[in-house]
DSSP file (Angstrom, degrees, kcal/mol; ACC not computed):
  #  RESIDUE AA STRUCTURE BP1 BP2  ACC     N-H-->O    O-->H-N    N-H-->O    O-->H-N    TCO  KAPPA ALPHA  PHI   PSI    X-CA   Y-CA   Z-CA
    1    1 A X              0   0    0      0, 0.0     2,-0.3     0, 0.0     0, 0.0   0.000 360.0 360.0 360.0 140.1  -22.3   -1.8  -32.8
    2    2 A X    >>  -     0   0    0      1,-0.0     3,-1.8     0, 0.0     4,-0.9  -0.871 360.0 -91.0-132.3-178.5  -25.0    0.9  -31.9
    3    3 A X  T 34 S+     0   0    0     -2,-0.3     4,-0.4     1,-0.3    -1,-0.0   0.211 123.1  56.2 -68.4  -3.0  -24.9    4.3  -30.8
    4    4 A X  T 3> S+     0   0    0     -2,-0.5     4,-1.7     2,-0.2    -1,-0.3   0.725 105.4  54.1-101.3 -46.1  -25.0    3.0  -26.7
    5    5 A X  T <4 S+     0   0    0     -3,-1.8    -2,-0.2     1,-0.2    -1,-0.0   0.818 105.9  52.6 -64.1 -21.5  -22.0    1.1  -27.5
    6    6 A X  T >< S+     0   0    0     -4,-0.9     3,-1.3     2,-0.1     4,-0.3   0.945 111.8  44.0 -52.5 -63.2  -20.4    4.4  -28.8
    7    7 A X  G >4 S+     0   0    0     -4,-0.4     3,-1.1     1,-0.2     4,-0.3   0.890 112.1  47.6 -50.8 -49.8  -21.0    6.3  -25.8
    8    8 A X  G 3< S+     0   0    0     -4,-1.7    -1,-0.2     1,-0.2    -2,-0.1   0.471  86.3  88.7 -88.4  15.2  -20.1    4.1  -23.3
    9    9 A X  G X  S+     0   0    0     -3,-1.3     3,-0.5     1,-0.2    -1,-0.2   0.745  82.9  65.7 -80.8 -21.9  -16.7    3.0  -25.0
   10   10 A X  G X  S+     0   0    0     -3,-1.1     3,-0.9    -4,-0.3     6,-0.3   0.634  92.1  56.8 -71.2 -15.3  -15.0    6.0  -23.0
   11   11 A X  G 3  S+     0   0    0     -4,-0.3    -1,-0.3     1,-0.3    -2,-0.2   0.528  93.2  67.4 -98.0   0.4  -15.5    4.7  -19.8
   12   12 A X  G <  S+     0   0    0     -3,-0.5    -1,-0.3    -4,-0.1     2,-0.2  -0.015  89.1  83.8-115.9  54.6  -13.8    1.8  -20.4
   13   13 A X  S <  S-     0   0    0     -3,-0.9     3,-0.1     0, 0.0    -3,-0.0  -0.594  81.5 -97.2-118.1 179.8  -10.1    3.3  -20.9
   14   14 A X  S    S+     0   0    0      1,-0.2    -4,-0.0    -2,-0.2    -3,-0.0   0.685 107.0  60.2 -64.6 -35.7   -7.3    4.4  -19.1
   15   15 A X        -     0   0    0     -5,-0.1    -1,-0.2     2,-0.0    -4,-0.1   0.654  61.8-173.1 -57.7 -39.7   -7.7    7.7  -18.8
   16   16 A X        +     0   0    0     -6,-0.3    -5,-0.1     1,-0.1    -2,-0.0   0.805  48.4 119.1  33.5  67.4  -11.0    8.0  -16.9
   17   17 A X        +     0   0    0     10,-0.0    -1,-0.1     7,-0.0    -3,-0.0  -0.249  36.5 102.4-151.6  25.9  -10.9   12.3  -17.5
   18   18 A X  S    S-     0   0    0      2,-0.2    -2,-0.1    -8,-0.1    -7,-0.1   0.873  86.6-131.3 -98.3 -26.6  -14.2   12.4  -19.5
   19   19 A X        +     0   0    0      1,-0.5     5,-0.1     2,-0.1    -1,-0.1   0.146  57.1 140.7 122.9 -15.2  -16.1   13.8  -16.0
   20   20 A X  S >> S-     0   0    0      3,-0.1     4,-2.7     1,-0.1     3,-0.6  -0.411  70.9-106.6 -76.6 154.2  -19.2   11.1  -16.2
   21   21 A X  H 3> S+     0   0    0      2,-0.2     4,-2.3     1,-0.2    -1,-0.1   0.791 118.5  54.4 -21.5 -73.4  -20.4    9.6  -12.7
   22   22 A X  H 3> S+     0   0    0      1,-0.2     4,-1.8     2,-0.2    -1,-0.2   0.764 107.4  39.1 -22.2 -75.9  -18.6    6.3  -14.0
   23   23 A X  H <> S+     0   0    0     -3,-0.6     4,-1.3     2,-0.2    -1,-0.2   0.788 115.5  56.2 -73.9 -38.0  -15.2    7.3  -14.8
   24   24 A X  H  X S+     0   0    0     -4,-2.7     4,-2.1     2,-0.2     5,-0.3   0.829 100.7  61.6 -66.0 -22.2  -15.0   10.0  -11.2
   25   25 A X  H  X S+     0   0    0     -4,-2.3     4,-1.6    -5,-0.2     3,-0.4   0.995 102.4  48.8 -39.5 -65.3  -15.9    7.0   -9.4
   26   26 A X  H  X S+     0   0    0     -4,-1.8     4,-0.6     1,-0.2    -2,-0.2   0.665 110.6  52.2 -48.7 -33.2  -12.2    5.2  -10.8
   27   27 A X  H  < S+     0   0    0     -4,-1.3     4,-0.4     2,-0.1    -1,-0.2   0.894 103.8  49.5 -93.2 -15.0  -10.3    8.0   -9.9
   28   28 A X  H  < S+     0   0    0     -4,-2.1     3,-0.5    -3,-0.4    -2,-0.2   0.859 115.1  50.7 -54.7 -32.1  -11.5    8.4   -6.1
   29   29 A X  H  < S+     0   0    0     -4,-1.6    -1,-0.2    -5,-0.3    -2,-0.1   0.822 116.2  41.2 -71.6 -18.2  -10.7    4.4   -5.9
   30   30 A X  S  < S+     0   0    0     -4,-0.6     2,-0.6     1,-0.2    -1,-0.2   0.547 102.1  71.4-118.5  14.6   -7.2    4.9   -7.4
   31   31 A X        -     0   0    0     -3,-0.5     2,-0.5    -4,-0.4    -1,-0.2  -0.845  69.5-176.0-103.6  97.0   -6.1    8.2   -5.6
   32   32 A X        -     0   0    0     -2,-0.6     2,-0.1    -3,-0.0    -3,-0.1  -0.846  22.9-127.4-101.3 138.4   -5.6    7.0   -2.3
   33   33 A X    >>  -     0   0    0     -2,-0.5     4,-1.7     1,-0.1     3,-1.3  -0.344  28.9-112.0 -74.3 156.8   -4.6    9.5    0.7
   34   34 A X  H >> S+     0   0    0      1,-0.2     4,-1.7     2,-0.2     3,-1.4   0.966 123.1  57.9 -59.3 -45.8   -1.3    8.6    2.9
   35   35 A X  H 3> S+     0   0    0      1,-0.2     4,-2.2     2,-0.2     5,-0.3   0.853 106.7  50.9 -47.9 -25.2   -3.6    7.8    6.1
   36   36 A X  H <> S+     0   0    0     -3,-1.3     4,-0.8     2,-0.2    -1,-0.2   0.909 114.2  47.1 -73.0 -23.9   -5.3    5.0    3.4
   37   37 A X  H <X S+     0   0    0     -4,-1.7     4,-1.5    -3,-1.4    -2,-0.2   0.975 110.3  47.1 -57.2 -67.7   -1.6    3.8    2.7
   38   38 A X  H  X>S+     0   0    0     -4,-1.7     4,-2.0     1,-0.3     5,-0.7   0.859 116.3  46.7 -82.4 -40.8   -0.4    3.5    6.2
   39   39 A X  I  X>S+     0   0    0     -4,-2.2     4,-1.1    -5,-0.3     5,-0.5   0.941 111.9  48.0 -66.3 -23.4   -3.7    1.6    7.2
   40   40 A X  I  X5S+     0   0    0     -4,-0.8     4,-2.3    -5,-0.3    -2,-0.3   0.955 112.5  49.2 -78.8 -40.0   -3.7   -0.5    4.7
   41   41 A X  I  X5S+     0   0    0     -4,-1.5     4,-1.7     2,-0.2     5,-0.4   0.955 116.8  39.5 -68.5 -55.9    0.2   -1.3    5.3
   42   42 A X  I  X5S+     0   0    0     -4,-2.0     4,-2.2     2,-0.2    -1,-0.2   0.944 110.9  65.6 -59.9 -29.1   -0.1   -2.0    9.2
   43   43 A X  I  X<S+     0   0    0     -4,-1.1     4,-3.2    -5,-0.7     3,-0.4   0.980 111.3  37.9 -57.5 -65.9   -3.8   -4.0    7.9
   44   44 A X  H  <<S+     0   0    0     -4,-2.3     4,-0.3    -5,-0.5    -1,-0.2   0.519 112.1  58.9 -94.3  17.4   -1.3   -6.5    6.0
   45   45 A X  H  <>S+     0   0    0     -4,-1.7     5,-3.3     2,-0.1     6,-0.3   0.483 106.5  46.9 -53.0 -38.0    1.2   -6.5    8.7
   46   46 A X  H  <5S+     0   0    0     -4,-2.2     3,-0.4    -5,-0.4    -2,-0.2   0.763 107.6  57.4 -79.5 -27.6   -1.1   -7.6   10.8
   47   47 A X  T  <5S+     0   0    0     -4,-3.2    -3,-0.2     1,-0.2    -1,-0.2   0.831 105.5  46.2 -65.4 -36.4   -2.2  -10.1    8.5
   48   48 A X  T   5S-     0   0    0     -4,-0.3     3,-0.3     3,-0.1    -1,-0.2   0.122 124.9 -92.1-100.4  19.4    0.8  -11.9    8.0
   49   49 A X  T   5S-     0   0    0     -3,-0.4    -3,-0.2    -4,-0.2    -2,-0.1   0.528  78.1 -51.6  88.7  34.7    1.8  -12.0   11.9
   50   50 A X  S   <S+     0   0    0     -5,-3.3    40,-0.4     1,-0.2     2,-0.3   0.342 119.2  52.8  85.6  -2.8    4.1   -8.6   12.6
   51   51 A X        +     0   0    0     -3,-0.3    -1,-0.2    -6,-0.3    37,-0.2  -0.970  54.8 142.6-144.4-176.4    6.8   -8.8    9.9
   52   52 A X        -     0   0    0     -2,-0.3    35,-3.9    -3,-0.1     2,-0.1  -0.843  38.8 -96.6 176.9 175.8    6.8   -9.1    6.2
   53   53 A X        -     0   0    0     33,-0.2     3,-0.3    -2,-0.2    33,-0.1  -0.195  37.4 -97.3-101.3-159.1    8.7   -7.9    3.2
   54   54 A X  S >> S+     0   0    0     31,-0.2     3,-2.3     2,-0.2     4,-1.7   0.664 114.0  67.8 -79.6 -37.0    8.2   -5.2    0.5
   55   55 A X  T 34 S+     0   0    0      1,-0.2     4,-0.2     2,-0.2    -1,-0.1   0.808  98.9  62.8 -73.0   3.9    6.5   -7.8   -2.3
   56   56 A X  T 34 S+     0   0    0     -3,-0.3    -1,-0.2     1,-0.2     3,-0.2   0.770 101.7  41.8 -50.2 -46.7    3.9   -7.7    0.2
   57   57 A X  T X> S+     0   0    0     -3,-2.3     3,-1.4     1,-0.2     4,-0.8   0.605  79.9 104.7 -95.3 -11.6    3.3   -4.6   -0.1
   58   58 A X  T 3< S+     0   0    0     -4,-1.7    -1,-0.2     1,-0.2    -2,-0.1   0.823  82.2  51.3 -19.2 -49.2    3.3   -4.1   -3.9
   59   59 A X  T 34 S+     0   0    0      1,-0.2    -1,-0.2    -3,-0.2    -2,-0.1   0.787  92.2  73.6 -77.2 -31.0   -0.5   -3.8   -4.3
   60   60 A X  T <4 S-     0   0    0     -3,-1.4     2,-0.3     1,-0.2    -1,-0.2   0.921 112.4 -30.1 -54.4 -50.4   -1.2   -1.4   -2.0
   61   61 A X  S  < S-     0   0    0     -4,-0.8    -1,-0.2     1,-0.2     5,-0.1  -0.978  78.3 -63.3-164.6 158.5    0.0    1.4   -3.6
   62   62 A X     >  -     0   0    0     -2,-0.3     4,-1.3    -3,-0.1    -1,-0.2   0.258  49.1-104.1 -58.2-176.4    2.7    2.6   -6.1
   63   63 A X  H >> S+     0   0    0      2,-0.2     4,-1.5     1,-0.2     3,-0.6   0.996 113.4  47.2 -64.8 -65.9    6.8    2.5   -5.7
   64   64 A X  H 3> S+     0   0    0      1,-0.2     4,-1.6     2,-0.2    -1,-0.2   0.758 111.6  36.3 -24.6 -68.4    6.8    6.0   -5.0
   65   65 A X  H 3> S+     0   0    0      2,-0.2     4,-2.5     1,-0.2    -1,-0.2   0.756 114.5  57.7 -86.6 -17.2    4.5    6.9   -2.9
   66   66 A X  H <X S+     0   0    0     -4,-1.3     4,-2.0    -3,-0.6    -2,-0.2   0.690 107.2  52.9 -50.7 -33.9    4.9    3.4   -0.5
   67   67 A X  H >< S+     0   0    0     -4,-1.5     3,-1.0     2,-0.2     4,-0.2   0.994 106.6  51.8 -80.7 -59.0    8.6    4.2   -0.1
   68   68 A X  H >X S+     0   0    0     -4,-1.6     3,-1.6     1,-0.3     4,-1.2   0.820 114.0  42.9 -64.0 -58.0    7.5    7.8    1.1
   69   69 A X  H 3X S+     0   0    0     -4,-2.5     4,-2.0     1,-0.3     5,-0.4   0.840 109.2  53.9 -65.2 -22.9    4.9    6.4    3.9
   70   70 A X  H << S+     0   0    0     -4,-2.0    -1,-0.3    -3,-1.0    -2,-0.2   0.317 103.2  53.7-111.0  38.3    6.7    4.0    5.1
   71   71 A X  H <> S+     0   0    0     -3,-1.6     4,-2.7    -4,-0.2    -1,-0.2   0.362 105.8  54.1 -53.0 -29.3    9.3    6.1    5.8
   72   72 A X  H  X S+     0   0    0     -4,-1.2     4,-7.4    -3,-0.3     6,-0.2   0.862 109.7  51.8 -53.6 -47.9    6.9    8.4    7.7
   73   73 A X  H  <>S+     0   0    0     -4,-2.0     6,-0.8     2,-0.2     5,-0.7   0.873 107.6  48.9 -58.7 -47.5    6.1    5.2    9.6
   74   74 A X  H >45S+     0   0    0     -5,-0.4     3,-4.3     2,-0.2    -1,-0.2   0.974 112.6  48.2 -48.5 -69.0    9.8    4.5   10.4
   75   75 A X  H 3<5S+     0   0    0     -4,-2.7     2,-0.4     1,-0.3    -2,-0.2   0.947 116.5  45.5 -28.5 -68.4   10.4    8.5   11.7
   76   76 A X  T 3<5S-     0   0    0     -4,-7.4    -1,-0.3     1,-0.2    -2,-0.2   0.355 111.4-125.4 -79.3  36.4    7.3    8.2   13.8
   77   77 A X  T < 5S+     0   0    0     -3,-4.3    -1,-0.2    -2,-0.4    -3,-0.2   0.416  75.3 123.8  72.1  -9.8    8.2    4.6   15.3
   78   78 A X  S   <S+     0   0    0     -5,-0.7     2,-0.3    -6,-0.2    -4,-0.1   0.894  79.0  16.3 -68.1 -21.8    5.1    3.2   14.3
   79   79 A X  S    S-     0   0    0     -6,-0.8     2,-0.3    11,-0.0    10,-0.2  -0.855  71.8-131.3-127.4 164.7    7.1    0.4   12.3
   80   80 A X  E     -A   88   0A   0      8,-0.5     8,-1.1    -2,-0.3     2,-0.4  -0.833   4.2-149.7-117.1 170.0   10.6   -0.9   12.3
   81   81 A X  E     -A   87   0A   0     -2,-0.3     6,-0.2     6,-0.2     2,-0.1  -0.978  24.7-151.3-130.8 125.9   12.6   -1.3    9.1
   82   82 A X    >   -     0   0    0      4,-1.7     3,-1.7    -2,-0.4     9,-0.0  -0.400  31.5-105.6 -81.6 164.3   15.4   -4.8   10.0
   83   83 A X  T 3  S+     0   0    0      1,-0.2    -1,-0.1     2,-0.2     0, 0.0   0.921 114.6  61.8 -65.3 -40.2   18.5   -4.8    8.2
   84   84 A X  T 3  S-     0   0    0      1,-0.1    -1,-0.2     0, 0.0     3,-0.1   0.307 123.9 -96.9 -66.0   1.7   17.6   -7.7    5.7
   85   85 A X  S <  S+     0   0    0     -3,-1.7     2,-0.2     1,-0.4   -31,-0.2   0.529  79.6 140.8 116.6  24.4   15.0   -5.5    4.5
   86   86 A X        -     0   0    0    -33,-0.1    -4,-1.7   -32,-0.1     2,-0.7  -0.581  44.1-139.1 -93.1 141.1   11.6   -7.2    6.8
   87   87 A X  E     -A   81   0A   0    -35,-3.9     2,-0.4    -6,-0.2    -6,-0.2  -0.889  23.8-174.4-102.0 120.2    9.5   -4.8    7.9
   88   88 A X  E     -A   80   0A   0     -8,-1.1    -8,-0.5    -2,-0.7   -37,-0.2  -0.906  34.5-141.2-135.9 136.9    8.1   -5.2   11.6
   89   89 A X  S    S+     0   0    0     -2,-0.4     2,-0.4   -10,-0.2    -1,-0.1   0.453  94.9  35.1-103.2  -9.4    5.5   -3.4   13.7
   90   90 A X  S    S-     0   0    0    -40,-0.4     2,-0.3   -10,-0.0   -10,-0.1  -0.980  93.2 -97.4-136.9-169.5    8.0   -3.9   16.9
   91   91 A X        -     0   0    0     -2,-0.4     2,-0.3     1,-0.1    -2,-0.1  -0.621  38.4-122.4 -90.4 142.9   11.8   -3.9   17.4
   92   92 A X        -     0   0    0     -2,-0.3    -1,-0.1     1,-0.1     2,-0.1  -0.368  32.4-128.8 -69.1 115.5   13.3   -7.3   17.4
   93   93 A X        -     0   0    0     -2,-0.3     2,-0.3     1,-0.1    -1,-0.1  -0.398  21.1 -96.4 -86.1 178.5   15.3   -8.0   20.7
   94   94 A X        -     0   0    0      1,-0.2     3,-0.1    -2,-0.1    -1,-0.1  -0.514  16.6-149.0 -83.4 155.1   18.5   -9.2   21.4
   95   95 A X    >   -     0   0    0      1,-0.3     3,-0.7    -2,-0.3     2,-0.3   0.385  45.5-127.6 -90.3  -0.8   18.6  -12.9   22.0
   96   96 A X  T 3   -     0   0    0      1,-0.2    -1,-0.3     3,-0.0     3,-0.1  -0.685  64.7 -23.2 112.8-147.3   21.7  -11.8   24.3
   97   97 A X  T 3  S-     0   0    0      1,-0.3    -1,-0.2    -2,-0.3     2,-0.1   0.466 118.1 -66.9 -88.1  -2.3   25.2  -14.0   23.6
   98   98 A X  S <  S-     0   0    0     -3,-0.7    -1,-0.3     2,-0.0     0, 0.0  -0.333  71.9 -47.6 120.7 168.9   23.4  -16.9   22.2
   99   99 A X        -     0   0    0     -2,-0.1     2,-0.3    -3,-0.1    -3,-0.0  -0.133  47.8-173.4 -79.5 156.1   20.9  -19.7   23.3
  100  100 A X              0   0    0      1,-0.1    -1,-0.1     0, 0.0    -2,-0.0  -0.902 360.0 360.0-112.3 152.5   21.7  -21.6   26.4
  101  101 A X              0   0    0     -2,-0.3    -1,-0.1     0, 0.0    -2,-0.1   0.591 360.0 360.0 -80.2 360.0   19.5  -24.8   27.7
């Protein structure tokens, strides 16, 4: 090991707090604002054809802060939340008293 490998051994931890070019890169990619959330949620709604579930959303962003936007989304209508836990971007109607031919 030589004295390059020494240096550069800090940028490849968890912590990423050491200040270099490297390591502030990694924390702008893994602090995402709620407007990056909420596109990124309706982005893979849309991907998967207007509903989908929570393990969908897993990747986007942490427990926490997911629950908290798309609660935002719920208030301001932009999504709907079904009782079986689907998320879908409109509200389902009623098919009425059931189907007839």
């Amino acid at each position: 090991m030589d004295w390059k490998d020494i240096l550069k051994r800090h940028c490849s931890g968890e912590k990423m707090s050491c200040g270099c070019a490297e390591c502030s890169e990694r924390t702008k990619k893994a602090v995402k604002t709620d407007k990056q959330i909420e596109k990124e949620i309706l982005a893979e709604i849309v991907k998967e054809g207007g509903a989908l579930g929570m393990k969908n959303l897993k990747s986007i962003a942490d427990r926490k802060n997911l629950i908290r936007v798309l609660n935002a989304l719920v208030r301001r209508g932009t999504i709907f939340h079904h009782k079986e836990g689907d998320i879908y971007t409109h509200k389902p109607r009623s098919r009425g008293r059931g189907f007839t031919a």
